[in-house]
C-alpha positions in Angstrom: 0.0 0.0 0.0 1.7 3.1 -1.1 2.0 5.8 1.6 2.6 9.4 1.9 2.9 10.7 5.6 3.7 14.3 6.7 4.9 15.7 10.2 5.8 18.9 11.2 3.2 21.5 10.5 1.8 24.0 13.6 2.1 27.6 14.6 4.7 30.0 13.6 5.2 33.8 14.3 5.9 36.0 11.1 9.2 35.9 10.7 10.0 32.4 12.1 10.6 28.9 10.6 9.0 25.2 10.2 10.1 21.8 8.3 7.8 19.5 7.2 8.7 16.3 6.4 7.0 13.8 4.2 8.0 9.9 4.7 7.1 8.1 1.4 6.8 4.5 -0.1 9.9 3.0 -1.4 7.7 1.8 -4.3 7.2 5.0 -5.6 10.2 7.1 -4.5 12.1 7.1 -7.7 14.2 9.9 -9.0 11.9 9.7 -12.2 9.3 10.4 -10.0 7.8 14.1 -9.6 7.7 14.9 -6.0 6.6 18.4 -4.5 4.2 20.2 -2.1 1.7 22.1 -2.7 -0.5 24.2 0.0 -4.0 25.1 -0.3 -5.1 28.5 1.8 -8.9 28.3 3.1 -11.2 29.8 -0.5 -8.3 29.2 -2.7 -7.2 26.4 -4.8 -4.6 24.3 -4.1 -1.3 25.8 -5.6 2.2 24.5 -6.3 4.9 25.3 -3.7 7.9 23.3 -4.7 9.0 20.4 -6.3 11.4 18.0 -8.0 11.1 17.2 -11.6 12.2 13.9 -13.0 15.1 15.2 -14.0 16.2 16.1 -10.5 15.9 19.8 -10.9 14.0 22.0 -8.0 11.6 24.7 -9.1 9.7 27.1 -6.9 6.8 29.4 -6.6 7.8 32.7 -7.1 5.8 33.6 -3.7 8.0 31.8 -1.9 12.3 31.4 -3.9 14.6 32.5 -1.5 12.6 31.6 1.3 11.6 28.0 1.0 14.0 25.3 0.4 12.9 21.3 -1.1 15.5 18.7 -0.4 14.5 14.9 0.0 16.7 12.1 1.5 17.1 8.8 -0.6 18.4 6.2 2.4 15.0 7.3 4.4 12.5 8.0 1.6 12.1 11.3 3.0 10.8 14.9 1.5 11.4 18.0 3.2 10.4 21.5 3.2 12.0 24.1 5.0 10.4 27.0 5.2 12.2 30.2 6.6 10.8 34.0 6.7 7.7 32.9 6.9 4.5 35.4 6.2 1.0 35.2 7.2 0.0 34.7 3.4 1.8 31.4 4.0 -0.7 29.9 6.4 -2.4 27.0 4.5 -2.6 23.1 4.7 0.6 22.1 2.8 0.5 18.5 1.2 3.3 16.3 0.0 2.9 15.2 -4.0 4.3 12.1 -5.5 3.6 11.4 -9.6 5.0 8.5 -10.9 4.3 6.3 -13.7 1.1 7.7 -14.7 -0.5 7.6 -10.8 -1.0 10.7 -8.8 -0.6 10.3 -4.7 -1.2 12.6 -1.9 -0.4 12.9 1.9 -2.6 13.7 4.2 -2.2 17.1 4.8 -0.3 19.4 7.6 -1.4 23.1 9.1 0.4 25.6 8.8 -0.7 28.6 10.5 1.8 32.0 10.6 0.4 34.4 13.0 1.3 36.3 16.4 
C-alpha cells in the first residue's frame, strides 16, 4: 500500500521557521518520480509550492524562492520542506505530492498557521 505521511506543520510567528517532512513508499520514490508540495489556503485552490522534476531539478513558486528550500533524503525515503521567513499569506494546509508512472498520490495534509 503506497504511503505518503507528513509531520511537522503547527504555529509559527511572522518571521520564524518550520520543516515538514513527508516519509514516502519505497515503491514509488524514484528519482523519475515528480515529487513536490503544494499548499492550499482556506477559499483558494490548491497551488504549487515546490518540487522536484524527474530530472532532478527543483523549481519554486515565485511567492516563496529564497525563502523556502525542497531537499529529500534517498536512504529514508524522505521529503522535506524548510520553510524560513515565513508570512501570514503562507498559512495554508501544505501536502506532500508524489507522480510517478502515470499515478497521482497525496499525503494527508499538515497546518500551517503563521500568526502572532
Amino acid at each position: 500500500q503506497v504511503q505518503l505521511v507528513e509531520s511537522g506543520g503547527g504555529l509559527v510567528q511572522p518571521g520564524g521557521s518550520l520543516s515538514l517532512s513527508c516519509v514516502v513508499s519505497q515503491s514509488i520514490f524514484s528519482r523519475h518520480a515528480l515529487m513536490g508540495w503544494y499548499r492550499q489556503a482556506p477559499a483558494k485552490e490548491r497551488e504549487l509550492v515546490a518540487t522536484f522534476t524527474s530530472g532532478g531539478s527543483r523549481t519554486y513558486a515565485d511567492s516563496v524562492k529564497g525563502r523556502f528550500t525542497i531537499s529529500r533524503d534517498t536512504l529514508t525515503n524522505t521529503l522535506y520542506l524548510l520553510m524560513n521567513n515565513l508570512k501570514p499569506e503562507d498559512t495554508a494546509v501544505y501536502y506532500c505530492n508524489v507522480q510517478y508512472l502515470g499515478s497521482v498520490y497525496w499525503g494527508q495534509g499538515t497546518q500551517v498557521t503563521v500568526g502572532s
